[in-house]
N, C-alpha and C positions, 0 to 999 in steps of 0.2 A: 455440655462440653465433655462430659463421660469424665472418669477418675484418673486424678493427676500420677501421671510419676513417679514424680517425686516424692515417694512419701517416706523417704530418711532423712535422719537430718543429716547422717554423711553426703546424699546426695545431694541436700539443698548447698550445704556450703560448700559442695563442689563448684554446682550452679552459680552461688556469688561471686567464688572467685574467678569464675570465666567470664564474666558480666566486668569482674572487675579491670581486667585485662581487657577486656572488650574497648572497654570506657578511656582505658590509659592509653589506648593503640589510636584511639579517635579523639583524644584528648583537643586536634586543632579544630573538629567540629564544635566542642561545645565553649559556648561563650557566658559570661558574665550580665549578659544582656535584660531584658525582661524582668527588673527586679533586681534585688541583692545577692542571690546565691552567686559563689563563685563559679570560677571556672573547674568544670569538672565534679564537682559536689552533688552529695544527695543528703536531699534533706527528706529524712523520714514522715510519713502521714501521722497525722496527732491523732487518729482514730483509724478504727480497723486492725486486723490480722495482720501480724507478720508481712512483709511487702518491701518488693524494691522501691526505691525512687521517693520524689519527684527526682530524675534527671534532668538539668536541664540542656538542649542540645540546638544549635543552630542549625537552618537551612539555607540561608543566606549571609549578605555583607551586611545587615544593615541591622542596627540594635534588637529593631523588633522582629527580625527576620529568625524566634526560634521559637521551644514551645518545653513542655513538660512531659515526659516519659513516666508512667507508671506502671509497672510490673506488677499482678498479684500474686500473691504467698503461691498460691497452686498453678504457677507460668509457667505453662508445659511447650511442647512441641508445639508448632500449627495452631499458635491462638488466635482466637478474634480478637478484634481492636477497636474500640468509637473515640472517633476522632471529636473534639467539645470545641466549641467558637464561643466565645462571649458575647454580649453585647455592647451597649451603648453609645448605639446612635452613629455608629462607626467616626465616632468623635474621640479625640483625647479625654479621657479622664476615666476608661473604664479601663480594665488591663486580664490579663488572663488569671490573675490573681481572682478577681472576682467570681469566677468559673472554679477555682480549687473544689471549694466544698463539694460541691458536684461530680470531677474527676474523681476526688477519693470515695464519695460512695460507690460511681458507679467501678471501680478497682476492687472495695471491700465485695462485690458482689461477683468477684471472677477475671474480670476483660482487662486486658491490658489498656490502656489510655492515652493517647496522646494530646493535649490541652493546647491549643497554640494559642499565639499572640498571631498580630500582624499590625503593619503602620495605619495610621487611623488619621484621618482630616485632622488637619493642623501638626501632623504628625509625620509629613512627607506621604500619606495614605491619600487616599480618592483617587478617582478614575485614571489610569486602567490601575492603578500599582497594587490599591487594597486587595482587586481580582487576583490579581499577580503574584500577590502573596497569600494568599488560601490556599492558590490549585500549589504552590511551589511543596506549602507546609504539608499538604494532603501528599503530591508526591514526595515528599522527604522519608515518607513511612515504607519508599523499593529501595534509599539509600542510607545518611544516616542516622534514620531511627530501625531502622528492622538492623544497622549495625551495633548501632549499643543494644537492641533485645538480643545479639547473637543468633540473629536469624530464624526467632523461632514465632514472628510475627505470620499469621496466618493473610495474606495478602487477596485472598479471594472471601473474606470475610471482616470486610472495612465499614462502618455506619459510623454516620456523621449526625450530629446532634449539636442543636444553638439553640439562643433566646434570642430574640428580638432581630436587631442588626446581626446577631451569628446567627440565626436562626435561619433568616435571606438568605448568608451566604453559607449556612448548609444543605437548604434543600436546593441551590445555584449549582453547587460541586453536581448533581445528579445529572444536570443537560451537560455538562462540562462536552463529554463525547458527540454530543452536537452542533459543537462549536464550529464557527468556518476556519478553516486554515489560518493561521497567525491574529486573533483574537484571543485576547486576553484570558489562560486559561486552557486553549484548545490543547488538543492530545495529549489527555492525561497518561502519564505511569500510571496511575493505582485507578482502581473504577470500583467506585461506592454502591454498598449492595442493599441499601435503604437509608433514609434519611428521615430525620423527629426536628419539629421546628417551634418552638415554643413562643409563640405570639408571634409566626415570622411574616417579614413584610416578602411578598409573595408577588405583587405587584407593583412595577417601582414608578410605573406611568400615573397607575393611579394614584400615589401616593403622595406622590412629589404635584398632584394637581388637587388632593383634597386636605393634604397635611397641613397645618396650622404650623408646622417650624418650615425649617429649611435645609432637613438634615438632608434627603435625597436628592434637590438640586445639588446643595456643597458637594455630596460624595462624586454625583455625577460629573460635577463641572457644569450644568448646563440642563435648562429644560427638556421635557420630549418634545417641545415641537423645536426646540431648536438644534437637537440631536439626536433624534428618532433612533439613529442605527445604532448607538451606545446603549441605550436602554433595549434593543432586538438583543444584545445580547448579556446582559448584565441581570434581568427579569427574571424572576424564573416560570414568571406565567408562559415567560413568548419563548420558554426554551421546550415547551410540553411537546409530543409525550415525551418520558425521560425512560420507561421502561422498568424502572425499580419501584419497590413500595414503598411512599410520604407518607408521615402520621402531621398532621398540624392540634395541636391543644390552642385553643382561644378562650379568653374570657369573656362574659357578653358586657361585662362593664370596662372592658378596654376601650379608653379612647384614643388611646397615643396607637395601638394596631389593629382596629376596629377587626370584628372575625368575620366582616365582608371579604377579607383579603382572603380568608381560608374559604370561606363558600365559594367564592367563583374561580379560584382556582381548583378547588375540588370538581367543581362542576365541568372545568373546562378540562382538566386530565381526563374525569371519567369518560367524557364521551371520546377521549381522544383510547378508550384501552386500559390507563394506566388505575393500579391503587393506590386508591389515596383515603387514608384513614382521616375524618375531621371528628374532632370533637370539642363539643363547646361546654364553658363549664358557669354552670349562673353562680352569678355575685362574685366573681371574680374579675380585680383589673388589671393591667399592664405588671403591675409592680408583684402582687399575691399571685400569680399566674407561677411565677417562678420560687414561690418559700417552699425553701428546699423540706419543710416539714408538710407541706401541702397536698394538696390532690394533682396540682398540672403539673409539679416536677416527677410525683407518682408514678402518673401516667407515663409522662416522657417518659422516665426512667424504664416502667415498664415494659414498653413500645421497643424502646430502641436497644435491648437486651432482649426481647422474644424473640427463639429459636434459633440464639447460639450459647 
């Protein structure tokens, strides 16, 4: 990303105070939502360098319609930014909280962050509204989240990174521009320029027909044989090619996202053109796939920080 700027501190506390003005002027975007922080409030990273944020900032009307802004100590002009999804099971009871630790590493390592939330089954979430609320939160980052960074979000250098159920719906955001006309999602603002899926379910036909729960029916509303065309576009197998570079990390002891789902979409991208990085990782399950002290958030991390 070459050498910051800023490197006075007169000019960093310039930098804050126009951030902080930034924040005050947009003060009716951010909301109380998502958690306890207030409205307007930053609450500093408990680890790591010097750094803005988390701000937290809405994209919509609805509580879970915001996300977490994080700015690095070295937030120069023209940054790149990785957008982070959570997981669980795109059910109530995981939150974007659970994704922090994560955000602030991959912050302490450079990148600006945007961490979103979005409504979740049982949660006013599932089909189409959860889609509805990713592509919103992803385009929030042409309005206002590139306003509270003050414009200095690098918007041709956006990567999206999930686990599990975020994981789906970040390597999902990549077909987004394949979407048909008024589907869930279609014509994006912002267009993502690689995607890291960390145990991501990648196939939602198979899944929702070999899964032992019933998280995939619930988000869908409905089987695939009983709504085939929701799942044409909700999948990210049936959105291939997508044209951008996938990394998938699988463990081979995952059973809740077996790393079949990463082989045959890897299989089915590559003949279609695209890269698609798979990697599998032995003795690793569902759960260890993601310890943030481990080898799969390594990799991710990795991954989705190479070559900005």
């Amino acid at each position: 990303m070459g050498p910051s700027p800023i490197g006075q501190l007169a000019a960093g506390r310039r930098l804050m105070s126009r951030r902080a003005v930034l924040l005050g002027a947009a003060a009716s975007l951010l909301t109380a939502g998502c958690g306890e922080a207030a409205a307007g409030s930053a609450t500093p990273a408990a680890t790591g360098p010097p750094a803005s944020g988390p701000f937290r900032i809405s994209y919509g009307p609805d509580e879970s319609h915001c996300g977490d802004l994080l700015l690095p100590a070295n937030f120069e002009p023209s940054h790149p930014v990785v957008v982070t999804i959570h997981g669980g099971g795109w059910e109530t009871g995981s939150t974007l909280d659970t994704f922090a630790p994560y955000a602030a590493e991959l912050m302490e390592r450079g990148v600006a962050v945007w961490n979103i939330e979005y409504r979740l089954v049982g949660n006013g979430g599932g089909w189409p509204m959860t889609f509805q609320d990713v592509a919103a939160a992803v385009d929030a980052l042409a309005g206002p989240v590139q306003q509270a960074a003050g414009g200095r979000l690098d918007l041709a250098r956006v990567r999206v990174l999930g686990y599990s159920a975020g994981g789906h719906l970040a390597v999902w955001t990549a077909g987004r521009g394949h979407l048909p006309a008024g589907a869930p999602g279609a014509e994006p603002a912002v267009l993502v320029t690689a995607m890291v899926g960390l145990a991501p379910v990648l196939d939602l036909e198979y899944a929702a027909d070999n899964d032992a729960t019933t998280n995939v029916v619930d988000l869908m509303g409905a089987t695939p044989a009983e709504d085939p065309s929701r799942f044409a576009i909700a999948s990210p197998i049936r959105l291939l090619p997508v044209g951008v570079p996938v990394t998938c990390v699988h463990g081979d002891d995952d059973t809740t996202v077996p790393r079949i789902q990463g082989q045959q979409y890897a299989t089915t991208a590559r003949a279609q053109g695209d890269v698609v990085q798979l990697v599998e990782l032995p003795g690793l399950d569902h759960e260890s796939i993601v310890d943030i002290n481990g080898k799969g958030w390594q990799i991710a991390r990795d991954a989705v920080l190479q070559g900005i």
